[in-house]
C-alpha positions as CSV (number, residue, x, y, z in Angstrom):
1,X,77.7,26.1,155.9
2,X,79.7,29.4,156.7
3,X,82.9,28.8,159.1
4,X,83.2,31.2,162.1
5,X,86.7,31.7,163.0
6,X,87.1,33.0,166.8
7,X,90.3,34.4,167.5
8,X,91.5,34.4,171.2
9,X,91.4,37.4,173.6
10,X,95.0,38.1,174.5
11,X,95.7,37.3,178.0
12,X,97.1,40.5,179.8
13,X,99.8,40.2,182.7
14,X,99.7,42.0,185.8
15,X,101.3,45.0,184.8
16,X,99.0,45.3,181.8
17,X,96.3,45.0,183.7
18,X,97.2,47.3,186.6
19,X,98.6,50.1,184.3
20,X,96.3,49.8,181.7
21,X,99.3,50.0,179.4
22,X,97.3,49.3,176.0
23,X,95.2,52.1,177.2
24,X,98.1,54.6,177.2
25,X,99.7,53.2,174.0
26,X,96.7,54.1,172.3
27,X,96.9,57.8,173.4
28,X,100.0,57.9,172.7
29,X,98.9,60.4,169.6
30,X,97.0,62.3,171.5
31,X,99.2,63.0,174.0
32,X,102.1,63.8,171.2
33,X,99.4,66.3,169.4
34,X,98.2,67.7,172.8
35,X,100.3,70.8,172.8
36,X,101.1,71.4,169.7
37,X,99.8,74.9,168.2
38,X,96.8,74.1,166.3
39,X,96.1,75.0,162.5
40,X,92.6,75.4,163.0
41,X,91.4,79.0,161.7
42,X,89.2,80.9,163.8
43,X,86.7,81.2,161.1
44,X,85.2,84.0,160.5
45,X,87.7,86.5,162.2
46,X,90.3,84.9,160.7
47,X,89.9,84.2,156.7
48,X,92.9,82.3,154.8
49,X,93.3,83.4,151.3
50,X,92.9,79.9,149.2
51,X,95.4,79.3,146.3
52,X,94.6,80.5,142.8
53,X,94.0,77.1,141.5
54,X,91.0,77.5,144.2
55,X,87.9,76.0,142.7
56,X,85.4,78.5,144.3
57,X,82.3,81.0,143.0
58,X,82.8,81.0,139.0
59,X,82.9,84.2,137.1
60,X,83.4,84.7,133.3
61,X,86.5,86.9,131.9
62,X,85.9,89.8,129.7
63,X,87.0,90.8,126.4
64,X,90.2,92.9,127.0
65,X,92.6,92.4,124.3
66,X,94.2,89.2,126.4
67,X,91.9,86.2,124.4
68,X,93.1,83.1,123.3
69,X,93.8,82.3,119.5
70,X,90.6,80.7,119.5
71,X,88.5,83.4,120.5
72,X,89.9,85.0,117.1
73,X,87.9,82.5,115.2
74,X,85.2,82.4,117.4
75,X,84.6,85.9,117.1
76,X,84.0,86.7,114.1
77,X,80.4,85.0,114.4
78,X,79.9,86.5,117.5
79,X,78.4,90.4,119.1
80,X,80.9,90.9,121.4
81,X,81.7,94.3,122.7
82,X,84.6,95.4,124.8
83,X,85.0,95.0,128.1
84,X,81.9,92.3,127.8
85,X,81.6,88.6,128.9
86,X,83.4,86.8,125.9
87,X,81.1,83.5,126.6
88,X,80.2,82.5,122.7
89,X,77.4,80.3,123.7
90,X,79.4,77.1,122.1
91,X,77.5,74.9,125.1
92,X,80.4,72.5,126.0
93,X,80.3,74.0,129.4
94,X,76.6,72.8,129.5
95,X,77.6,69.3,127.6
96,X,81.1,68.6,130.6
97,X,78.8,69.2,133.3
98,X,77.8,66.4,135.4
99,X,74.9,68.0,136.5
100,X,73.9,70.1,132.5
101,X,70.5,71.4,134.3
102,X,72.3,74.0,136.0
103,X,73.2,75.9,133.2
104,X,70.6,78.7,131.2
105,X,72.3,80.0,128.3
106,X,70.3,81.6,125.5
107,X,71.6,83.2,122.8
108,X,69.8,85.6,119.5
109,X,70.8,85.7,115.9
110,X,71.3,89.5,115.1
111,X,70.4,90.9,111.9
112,X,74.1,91.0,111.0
113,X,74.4,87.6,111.0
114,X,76.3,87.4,114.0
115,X,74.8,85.9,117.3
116,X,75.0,87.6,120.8
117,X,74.4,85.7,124.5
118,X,71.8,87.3,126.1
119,X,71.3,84.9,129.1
120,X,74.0,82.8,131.0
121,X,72.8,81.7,134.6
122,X,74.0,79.3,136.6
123,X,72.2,77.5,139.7
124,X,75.0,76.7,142.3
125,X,72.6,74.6,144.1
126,X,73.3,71.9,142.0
127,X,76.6,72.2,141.3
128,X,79.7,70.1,142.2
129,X,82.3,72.5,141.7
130,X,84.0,69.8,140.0
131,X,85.6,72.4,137.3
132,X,85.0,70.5,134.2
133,X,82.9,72.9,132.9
134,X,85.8,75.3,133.1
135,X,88.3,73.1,131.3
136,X,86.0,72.5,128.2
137,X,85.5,76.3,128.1
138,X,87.3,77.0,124.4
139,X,87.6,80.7,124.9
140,X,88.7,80.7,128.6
141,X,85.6,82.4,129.4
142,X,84.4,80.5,132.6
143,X,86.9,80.5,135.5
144,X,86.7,79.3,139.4
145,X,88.0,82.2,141.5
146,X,88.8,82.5,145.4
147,X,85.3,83.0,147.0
148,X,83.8,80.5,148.9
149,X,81.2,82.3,150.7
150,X,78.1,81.9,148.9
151,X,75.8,80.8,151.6
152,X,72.5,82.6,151.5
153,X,68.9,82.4,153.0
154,X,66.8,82.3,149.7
155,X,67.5,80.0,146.3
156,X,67.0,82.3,144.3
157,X,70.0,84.3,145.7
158,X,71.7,81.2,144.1
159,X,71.4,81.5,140.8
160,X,74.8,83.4,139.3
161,X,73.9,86.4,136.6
162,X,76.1,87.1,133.8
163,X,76.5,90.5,134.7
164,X,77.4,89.5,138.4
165,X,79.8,86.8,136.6
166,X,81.5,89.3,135.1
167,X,82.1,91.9,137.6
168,X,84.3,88.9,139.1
169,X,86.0,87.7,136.6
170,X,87.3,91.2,136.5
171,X,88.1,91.5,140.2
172,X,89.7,88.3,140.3
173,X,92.1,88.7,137.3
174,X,92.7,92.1,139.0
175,X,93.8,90.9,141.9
176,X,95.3,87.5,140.8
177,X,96.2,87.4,137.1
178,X,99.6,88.2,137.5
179,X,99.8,85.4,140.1
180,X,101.9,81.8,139.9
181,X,99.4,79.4,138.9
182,X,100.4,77.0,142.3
183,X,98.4,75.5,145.2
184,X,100.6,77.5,147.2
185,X,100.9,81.4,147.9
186,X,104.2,80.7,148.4
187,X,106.3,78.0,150.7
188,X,106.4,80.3,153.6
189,X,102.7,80.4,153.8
190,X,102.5,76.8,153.2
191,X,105.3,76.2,156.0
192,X,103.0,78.5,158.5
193,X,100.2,76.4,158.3
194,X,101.0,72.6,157.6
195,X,104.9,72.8,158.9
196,X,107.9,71.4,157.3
197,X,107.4,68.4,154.3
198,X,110.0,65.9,154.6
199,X,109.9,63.3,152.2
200,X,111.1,60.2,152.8
């Protein structure tokens, strides 16, 4: 047999009653909040530029000169020219992913012996943006960047193309690169929009 326990209804006095004092305790928030200058942007005339760690549209980076050690080793097995997307086709983008569907990547053996990635395509429908795919990338190939506008009216316009990949991994490491890798633009921008920190 299950035991209901009734707790009693607090009995007001007059004033409570009258005043509706438990009433106005519970606004007192509101009231505090109620002309304060808000931090709401007035999206889309105003657009906030989000952080570099920013876990928006990915893009692939290109072979410039600027690739890990272990895109040395990786390499030498692969077709990779200049100023091309240095994706090797190792998969462990495909194998981190939560959702592994999303990925198409298809890659040929040459007759040199060395193997080139002609397809990498990614379905954003089904993506998280998690970014796990872009830590297990070995080469640093895969990156998030800063765009977060990739609404659109058919699926198809969706799906992510190497080519398009790479035309912003260049633009963002153009813009960005160079950039402290922190939430924050800097404090005075983080000050602007959430206020002073005090820890306590």
């Amino acid at each position: 047999m299950i035991k209901v326990k009734f707790l009693e209804r607090p009995n007001l006095n007059l004033w409570e009653k009258v005043f509706f004092l438990d009433f106005i305790n519970g606004l007192k928030v509101t009231f505090k909040n109620l002309l304060r200058k808000t931090i709401t942007t007035k999206y889309p005339y105003e657009k906030l530029t989000p952080p570099k760690r920013f876990r928006g549209v990915h893009a692939h980076r290109v072979k410039d000169g600027q690739e890990p050690p272990s895109f040395a080793v990786l390499g030498k097995f692969m077709e990779i020219n200049y100023d091309e997307s240095r994706c090797v086709a190792c998969y462990m983008c495909q194998q981190a992913c939560p959702m592994p569907t999303l990925f198409k990547i298809e890659a040929v053996q040459l007759p040199n012996g060395k193997k080139r990635v002609t397809k990498f395509e990614m379905n954003l429908l089904n993506c998280l943006y998690c970014g796990l795919c872009v830590d297990a990338c070995p080469v640093d190939c895969l990156i998030m960047t800063d765009i977060y506008e990739s609404a659109n009216y058919h699926r198809k316009n969706c799906v992510i193309h190497m080519e398009d990949m790479s035309d912003r991994g260049r633009d963002f490491d153009r813009r960005r690169k160079q950039e402290k890798d922190r939430i924050w633009i800097d404090d005075q921008e983080r000050t602007k929009l959430w206020g002073q920190i005090r820890w306590t």
